[in-house]
N, C-alpha and C positions, 0 to 999 in steps of 0.2 A: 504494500500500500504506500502511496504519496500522501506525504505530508507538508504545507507551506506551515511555517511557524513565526509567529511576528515576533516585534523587538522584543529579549531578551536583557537586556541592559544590566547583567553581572546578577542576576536571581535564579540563581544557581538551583535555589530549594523550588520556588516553581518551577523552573523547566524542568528535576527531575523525578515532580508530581505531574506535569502533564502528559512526560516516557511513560510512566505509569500505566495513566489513563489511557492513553491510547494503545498500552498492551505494546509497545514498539519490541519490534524486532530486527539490529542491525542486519541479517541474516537472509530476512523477508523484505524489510520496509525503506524506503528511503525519507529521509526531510531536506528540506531545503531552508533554510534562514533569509530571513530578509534582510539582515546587517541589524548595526546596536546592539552587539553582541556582548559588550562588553561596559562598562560605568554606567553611575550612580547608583545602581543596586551595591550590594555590600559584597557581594562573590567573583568579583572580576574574573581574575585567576584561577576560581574553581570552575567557571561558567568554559570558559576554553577549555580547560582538563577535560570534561565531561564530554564539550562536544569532539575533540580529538579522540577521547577515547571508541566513539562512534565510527571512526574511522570514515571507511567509503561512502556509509549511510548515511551520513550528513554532509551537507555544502551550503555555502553560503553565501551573499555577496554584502561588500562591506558597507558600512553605514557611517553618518559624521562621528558618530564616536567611537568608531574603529579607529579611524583616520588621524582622529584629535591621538588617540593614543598614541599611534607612528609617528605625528609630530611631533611629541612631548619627548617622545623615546628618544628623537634622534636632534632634538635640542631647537628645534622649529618652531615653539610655541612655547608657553608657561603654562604649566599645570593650574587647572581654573579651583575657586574655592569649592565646588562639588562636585569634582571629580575624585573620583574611586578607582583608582588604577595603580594606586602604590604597591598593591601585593604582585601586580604582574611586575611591572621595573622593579622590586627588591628580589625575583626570586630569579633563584639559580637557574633556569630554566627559561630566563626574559630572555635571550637570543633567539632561542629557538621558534617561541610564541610569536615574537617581531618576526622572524621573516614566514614565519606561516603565514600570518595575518597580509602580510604585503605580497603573498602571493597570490590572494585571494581576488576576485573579481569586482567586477563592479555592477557587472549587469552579465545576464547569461540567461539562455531556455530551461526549461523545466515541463519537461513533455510538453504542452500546449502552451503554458504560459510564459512570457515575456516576463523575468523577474528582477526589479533594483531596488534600492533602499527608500525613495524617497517620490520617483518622479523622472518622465521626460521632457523634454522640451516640444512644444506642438508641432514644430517645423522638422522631427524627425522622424525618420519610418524605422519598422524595426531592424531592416539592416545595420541604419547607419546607427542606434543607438549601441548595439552589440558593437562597427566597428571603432568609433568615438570612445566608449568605454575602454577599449584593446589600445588603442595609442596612451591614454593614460595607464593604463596597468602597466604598459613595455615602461612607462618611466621608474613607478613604483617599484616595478620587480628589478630593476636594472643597478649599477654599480654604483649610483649615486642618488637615488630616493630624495635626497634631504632637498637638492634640486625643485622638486616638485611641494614637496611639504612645506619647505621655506614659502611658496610663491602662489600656492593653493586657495591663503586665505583672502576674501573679498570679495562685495558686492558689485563687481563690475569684471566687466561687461555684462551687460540688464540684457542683454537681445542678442543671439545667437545671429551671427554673419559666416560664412563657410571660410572667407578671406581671413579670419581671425588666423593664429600663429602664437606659437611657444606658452610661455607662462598665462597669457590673455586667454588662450583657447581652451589649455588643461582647466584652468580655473571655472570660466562657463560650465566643460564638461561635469565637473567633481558638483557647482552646484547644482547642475540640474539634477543628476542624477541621487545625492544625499542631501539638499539642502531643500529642495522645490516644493511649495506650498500652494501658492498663486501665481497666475500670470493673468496678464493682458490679454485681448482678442488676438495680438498681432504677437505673440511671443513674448515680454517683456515681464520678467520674473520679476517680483514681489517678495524677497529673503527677509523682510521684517516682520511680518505677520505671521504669529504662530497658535495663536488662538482660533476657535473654529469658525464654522462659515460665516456664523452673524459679525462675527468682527471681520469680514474682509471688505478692502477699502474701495471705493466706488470703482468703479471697472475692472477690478480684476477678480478673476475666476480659477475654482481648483482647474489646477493644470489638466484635469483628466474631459473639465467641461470645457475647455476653449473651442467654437467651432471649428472645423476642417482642420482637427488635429490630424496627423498623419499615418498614427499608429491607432487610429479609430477604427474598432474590430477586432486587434490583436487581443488577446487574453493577457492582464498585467498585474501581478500581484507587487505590493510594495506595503511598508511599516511608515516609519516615520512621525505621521498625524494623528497621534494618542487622541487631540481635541478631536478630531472627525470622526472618529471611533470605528465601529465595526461597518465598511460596505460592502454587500456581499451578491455583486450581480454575475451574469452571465461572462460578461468579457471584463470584469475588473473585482480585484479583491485587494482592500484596506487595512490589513491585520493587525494595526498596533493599537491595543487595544490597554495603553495604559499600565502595564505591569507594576512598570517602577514605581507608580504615581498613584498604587493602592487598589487600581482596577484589575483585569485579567491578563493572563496569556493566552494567544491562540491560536489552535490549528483547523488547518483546514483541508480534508482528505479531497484531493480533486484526479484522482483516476480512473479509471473507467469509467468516466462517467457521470460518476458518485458525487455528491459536494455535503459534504458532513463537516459541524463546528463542533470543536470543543475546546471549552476552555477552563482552565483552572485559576484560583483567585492569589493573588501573590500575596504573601503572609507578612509586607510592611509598607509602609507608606512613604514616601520622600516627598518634601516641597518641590515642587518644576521651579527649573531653572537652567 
């Protein structure tokens, strides 16, 4: 059986009440993660254990607080006051977790579904978001990472142009892909707005509603939008469904067929931030 499973965010003890629930079997079953795999929950470091320990059966693609961590690790960024990622950087074994994590994707298939952390941009179809995503992973996985993590952070460029190049274009890609909430009619992202639909600002819309999006059709799962909560249609699925923030985790069985929810309740609460 397929499983998508939404952010995760270092809640170790939920995700390994919802294996439970779902009876998983690395053996039998696969998951797929939608990235946030890791901070403000309290289990960072156990949350990766667990899913490495899954081996094949699990994959995932990364989220911004994957990425924050890569930052932090490789000296790109200041560890923020609510992050939760000391026990990965102190432990003996933070080499190895850094370059797992940086090998990881950003966007990738999943039988039917189109899957990334946050969002695409409307001007792209699903080739280009899988090959867009691949030119930034070649930097990430490549001999100099910090390169890309240095130059990552920023709300600009607001509007994807194809002419864009180097650090300008990385940047667009990583936000659309983990940071995208709203955009305009005409493509133009919205990265301050992180509250739900009622608070979005006059014309802009979740990226999945912008007319003549490109990958309208595709099947798309993605986390991210704890406020937006659970959507659960035909060609799109929402799955972050709050964990860290005292709400759920959850899965969603979509193979053969089948479209089964289940979720289990996370056992503490954090202030967002």
């Amino acid at each position: 059986m397929d499983y998508l499973v939404g952010d995760v965010q270092g809640c170790c003890g939920a995700f390994e009440r919802l294996l439970t629930e779902l009876g998983f079997s690395p053996s039998r079953d696969r998951l797929m993660l939608v990235g946030d795999l890791v901070n403000r929950g309290p289990q960072s470091l156990a949350t990766l254990e667990r899913i490495g320990a899954l081996g094949a059966a699990a994959r995932c693609v990364l989220g911004n607080h994957d990425l924050n961590l890569l930052a932090v690790a490789h000296g790109a960024r200041r560890p923020g006051r609510r992050d939760t990622i000391a026990d990965i950087l102190a432990s003996d074994r933070r080499d190895q977790w850094l370059d797992w994590l940086r090998h990881q994707p950003l966007a990738l298939r999943f039988g039917d579904w189109l899957v990334v952390h946050a969002g695409v941009a409307p001007q792209w179809d699903a080739a280009q978001v899988l090959a867009l995503a691949a030119e930034v992973e070649a930097q990430l996985r490549g001999p100099d990472p910090g390169t890309l993590l240095r130059t990552m952070y920023g709300d600009e460029p607001a509007r994807w142009e194809a002419a864009l190049e180097g650090p300008a274009r990385w940047r667009f890609v990583v936000n659309a892909l983990t940071r995208i909430r709203l955009c305009s009619a005409d493509g133009r992202l919205d990265l301050q707005t992180k509250e739900g639909l009622e608070r979005a600002p006059p014309g802009m819309l979740p990226w999945f509603e912008v007319p003549g999006r490109r990958t309208q059709g595709v099947p798309i799962a993605f986390g991210h939008w704890s406020m937006l909560g659970l959507v659960n249609r035909a060609d799109l699925l929402a799955i972050d469904t709050g964990c860290v923030w005292g709400g759920a985790l959850t899965a969603v069985r979509v193979d053969g067929g089948r479209r089964e929810v289940v979720q289990v309740r996370c056992e503490q609460a954090q202030v967002p931030g």
